[in-house]
Rosetta silent file (secondary structure, phi, psi, omega in degrees, C-alpha in Angstrom):
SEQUENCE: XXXXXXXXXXXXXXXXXXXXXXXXXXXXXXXXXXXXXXXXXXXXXXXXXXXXXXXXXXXXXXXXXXXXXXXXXXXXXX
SCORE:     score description
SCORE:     0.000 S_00000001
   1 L     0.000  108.896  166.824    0.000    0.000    0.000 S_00000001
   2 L   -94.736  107.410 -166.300    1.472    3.049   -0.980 S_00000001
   3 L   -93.767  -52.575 -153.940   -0.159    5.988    0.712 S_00000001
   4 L  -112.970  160.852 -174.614    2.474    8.312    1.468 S_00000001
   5 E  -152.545  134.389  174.937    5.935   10.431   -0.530 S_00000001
   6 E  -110.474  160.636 -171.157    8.284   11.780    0.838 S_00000001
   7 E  -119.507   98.010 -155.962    9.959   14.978   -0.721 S_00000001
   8 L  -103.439   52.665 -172.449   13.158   15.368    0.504 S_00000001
   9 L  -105.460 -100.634 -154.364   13.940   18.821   -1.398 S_00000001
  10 L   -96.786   48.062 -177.945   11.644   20.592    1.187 S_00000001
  11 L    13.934   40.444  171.513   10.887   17.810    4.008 S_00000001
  12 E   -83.089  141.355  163.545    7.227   17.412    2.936 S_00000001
  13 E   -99.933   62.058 -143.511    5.521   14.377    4.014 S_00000001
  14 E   -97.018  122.922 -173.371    2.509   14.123    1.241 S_00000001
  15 L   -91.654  169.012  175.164   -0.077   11.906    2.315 S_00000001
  16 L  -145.531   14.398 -179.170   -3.177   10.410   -0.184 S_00000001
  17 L  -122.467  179.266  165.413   -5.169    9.329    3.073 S_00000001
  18 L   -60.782  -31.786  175.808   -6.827   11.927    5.937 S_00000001
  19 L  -157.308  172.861  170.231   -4.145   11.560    8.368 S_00000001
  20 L  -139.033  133.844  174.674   -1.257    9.151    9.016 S_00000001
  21 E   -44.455  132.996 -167.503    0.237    8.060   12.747 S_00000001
  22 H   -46.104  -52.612 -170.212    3.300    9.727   14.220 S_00000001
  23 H   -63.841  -15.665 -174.117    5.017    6.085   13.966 S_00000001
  24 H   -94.474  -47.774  166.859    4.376    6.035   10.104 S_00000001
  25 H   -29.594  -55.663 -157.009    5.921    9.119    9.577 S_00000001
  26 H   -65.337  -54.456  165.676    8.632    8.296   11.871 S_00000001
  27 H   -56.447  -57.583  167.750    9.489    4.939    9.225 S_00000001
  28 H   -33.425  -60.929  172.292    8.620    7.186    6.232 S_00000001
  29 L   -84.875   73.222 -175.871   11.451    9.614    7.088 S_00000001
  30 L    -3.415   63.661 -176.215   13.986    6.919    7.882 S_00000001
  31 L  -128.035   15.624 -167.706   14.280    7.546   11.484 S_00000001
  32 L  -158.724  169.324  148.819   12.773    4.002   12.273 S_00000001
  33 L  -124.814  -27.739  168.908   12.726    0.902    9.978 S_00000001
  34 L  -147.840  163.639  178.775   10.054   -0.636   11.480 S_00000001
  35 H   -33.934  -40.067 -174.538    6.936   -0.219   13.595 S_00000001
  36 H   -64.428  -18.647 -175.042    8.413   -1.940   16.520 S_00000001
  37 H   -57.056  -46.727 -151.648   11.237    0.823   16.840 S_00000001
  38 H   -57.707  -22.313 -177.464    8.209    3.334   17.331 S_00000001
  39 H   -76.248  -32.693 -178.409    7.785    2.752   21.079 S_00000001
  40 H   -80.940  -36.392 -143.571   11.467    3.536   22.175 S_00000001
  41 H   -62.998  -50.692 -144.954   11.612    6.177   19.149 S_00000001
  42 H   -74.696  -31.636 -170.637    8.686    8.618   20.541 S_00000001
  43 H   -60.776  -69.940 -159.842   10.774    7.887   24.298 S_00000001
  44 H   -62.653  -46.966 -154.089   14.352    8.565   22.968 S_00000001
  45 L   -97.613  119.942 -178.668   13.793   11.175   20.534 S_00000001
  46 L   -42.841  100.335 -169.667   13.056   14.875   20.832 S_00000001
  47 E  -130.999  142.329  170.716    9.499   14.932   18.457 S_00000001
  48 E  -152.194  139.763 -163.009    7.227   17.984   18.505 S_00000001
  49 E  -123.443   99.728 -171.431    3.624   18.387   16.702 S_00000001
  50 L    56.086   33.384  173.642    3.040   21.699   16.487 S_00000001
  51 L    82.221   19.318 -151.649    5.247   22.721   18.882 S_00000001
  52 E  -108.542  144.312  164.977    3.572   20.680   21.715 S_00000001
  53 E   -65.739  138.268  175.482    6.092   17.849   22.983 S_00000001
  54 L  -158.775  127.447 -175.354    4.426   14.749   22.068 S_00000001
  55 L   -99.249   53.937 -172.448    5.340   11.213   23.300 S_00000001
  56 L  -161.112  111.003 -156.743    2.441    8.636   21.224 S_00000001
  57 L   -88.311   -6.158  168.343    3.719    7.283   18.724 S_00000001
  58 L  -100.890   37.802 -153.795    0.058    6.757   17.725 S_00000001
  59 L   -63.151  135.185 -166.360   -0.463   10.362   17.688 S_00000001
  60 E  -110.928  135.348  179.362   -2.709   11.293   14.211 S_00000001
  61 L   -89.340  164.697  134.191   -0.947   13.529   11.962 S_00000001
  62 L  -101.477  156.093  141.934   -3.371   16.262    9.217 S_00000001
  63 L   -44.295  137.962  160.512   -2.179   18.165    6.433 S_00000001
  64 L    73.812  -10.276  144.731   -0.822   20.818    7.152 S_00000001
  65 L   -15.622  119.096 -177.486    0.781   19.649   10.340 S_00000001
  66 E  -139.317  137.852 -167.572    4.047   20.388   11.153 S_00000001
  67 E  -103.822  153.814  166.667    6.868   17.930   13.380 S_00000001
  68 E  -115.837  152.913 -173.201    9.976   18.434   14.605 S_00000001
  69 E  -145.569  123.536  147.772   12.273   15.495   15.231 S_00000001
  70 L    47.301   29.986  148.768   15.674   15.994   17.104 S_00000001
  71 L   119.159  -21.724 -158.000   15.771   19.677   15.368 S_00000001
  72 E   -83.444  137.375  156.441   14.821   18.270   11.682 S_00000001
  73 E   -91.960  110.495 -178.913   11.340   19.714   10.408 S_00000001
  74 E  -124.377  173.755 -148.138    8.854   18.161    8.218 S_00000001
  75 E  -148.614  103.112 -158.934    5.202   19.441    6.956 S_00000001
  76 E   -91.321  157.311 -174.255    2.801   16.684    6.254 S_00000001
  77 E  -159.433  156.752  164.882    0.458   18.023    3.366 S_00000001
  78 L   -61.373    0.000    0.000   -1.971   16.434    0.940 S_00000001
């Protein structure tokens, strides 16, 4: 199932569903390889969703969202 592209000119996450989970991102943008990673990931790693700290890796992303991981910034969009 290919839902989601990533653009890694301008660290857009472009989605083709309504939202996608913090943990799919997190695999999308190589910072995981697989779902099981996501439970230590969201622990270990400095992640912020709209500038709120946020520790759930099943945390629902929208368009127009935008995360920070350990300083890097991506913008999930539609």
């Amino acid at each position: 199932m290919a839902f989601f592209l990533k653009g890694l000119s301008d660290m857009n996450v472009k989605i083709h569903t309504d939202y996608i989970e913090l943990q799919q991102l997190l695999k999308l943008t190589d910072w995981i390889s697989t779902g099981g990673e996501a439970k230590i990931a969201v622990k270990k790693l400095n992640i912020y969703v709209n500038g709120i700290k946020e520790g759930r890796r099943g945390k629902k992303l929208f368009p127009g969202d935008k995360v920070v991981i350990q300083g890097k910034e991506y913008e999930v969009t539609k």
